[in-house]
Phi, psi and omega in degrees: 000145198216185194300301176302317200227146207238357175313135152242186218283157196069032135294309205241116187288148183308013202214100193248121198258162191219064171290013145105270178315137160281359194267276145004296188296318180284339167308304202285286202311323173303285233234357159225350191242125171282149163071002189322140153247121168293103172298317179223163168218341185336138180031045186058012179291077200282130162261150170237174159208142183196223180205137155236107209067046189066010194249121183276126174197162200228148162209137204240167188244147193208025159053218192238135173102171176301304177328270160005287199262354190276328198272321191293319200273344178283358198274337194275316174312293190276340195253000196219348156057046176267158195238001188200106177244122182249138177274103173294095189267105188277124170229112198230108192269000000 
């Protein structure tokens, strides 16, 4: 467990999707993912961990901004040892 995520360890697979909204990470985790287990709820950042196409991954929500997703990915890094965080940057003009 760490300050922000409340997961313990071997919760959260090394390979992570970072869609920003927490709203979104639970959509994805409902509607793509087999077997999710919710990992976090802190301040509402819901994380997930399941499988896709046989593949174990997890996904979180990291709220808005830099500040924001810098505190979530160091924590998944160092305190959770995810090794490949892909961000979803949504943009809409």
């Amino acid at each position: 467990m760490s300050i922000h995520i409340a997961a313990k360890q071997g919760e959260i697979a090394d390979k992570i999707l970072l869609p920003g909204d927490p709203l979104r990470a639970k959509f994805i985790a409902e509607n793509f993912l087999e077997d999710s287990v919710c990992f976090n709820e802190v301040r509402n950042m819901f994380g997930y961990t399941g499988t896709y196409k046989g593949e174990r991954v997890s996904v979180m929500g990291t709220g808005m901004g830099m500040p924001s997703i810098s505190i979530y990915a160091r924590e998944l890094i160092v305190d959770y040892g995810v090794k490949n965080l892909f961000v979803w940057e949504l943009q809409v003009h």
